[in-house]
C-alpha positions in Angstrom: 10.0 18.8 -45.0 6.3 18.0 -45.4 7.6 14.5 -44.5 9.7 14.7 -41.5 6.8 17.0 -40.0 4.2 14.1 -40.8 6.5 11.5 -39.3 7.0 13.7 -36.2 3.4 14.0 -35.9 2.7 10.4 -36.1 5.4 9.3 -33.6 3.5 12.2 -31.1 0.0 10.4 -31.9 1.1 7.2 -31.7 3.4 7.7 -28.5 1.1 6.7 -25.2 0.6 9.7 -22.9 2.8 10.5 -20.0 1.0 9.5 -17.0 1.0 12.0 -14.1 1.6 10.8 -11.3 0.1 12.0 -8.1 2.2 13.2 -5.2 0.8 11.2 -2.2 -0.8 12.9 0.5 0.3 11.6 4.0 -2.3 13.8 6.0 -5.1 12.5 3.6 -3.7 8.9 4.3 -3.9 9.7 7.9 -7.7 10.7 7.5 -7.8 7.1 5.5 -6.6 5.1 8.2 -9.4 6.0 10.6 -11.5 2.9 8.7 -8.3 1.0 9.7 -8.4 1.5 13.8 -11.1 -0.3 14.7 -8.1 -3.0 14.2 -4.8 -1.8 14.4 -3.0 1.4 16.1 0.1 2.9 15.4 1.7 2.4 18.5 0.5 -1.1 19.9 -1.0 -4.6 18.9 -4.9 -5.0 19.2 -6.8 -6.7 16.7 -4.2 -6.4 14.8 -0.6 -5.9 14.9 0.8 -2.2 15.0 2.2 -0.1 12.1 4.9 1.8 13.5 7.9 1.3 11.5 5.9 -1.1 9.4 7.5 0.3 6.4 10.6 -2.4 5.6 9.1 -4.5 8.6 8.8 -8.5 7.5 5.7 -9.5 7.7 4.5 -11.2 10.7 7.7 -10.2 12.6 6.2 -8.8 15.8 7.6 -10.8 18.5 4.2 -9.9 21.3 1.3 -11.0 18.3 -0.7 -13.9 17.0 -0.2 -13.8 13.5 -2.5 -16.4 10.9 0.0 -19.2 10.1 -0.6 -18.1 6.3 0.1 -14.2 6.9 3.7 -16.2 9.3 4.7 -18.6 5.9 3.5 -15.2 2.9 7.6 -14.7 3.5 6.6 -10.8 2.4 8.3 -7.5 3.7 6.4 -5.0 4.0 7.4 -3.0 1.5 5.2 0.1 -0.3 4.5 -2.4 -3.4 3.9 -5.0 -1.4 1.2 -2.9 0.9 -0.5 -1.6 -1.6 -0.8 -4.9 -3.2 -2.2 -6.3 0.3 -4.3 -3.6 0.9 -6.0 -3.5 -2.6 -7.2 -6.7 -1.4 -5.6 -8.9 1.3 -7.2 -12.1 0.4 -5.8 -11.6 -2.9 -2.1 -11.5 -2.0 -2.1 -13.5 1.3 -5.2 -16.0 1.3 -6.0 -17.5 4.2 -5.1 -14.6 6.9 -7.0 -13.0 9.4 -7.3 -9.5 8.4 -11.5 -9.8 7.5 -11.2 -6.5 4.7 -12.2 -6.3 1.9 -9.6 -3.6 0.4 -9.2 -0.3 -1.1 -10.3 -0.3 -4.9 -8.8 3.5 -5.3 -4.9 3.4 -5.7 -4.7 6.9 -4.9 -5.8 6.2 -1.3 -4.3 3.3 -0.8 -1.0 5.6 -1.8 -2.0 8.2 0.5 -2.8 5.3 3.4 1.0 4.2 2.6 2.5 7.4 2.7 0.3 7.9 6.0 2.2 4.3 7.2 5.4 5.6 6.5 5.8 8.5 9.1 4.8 6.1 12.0 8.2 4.9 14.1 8.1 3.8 17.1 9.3 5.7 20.1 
């Protein structure tokens, strides 16, 4: 018995902890994404291009904006993996384009900023 009790508590020791994931938190992303309107709205192209219904959206698909030719040939979709890859650090993922960001080290916000992204359709 002594046996089976120390085996158990070896594979519980030796098994890596269950990470928790965090919920994300759209109206925190929303809160988040003021830093990102001094380029981009949800509703129209400026700087940069909008983020309504960016969620599933290939990138540089927008018809009415002037995308970087290396953000037109990344052949991405903008998919939650994908964004959060781009906006740990867009440079990283798509060198060459024309977003001038450095990114968001903290995955947390960068899930929030996603979750944020995701509620924005267009009308």
């Amino acid at each position: 018995m002594r046996i089976i009790a120390s085996f158990a508590l070896a594979a519980i020791l030796v098994a890596p902890p269950a990470l928790a994931q965090e919920k994300s938190d759209a109206a925190h992303g929303k809160s988040l994404y003021a830093q990102c309107r001094s380029c981009h709205t949800p509703e129209e192209n400026s700087v940069g291009p909008k983020h309504c219904d960016v969620i599933g959206r290939k990138a540089a698909s927008l018809p009415d904006y002037q995308y970087s030719p290396a953000m037109t040939k990344s052949g991405l979709t903008w998919t939650p993996e994908n964004l959060d890859r781009f906006l740990q650090k867009p440079a990283a993922l798509v060198p060459g384009n024309y977003m001038p960001f450095a990114g968001i080290a903290k995955a947390k916000d960068r899930a929030d900023i996603i979750a944020y992204l995701a509620t924005l359709h267009c009308s």
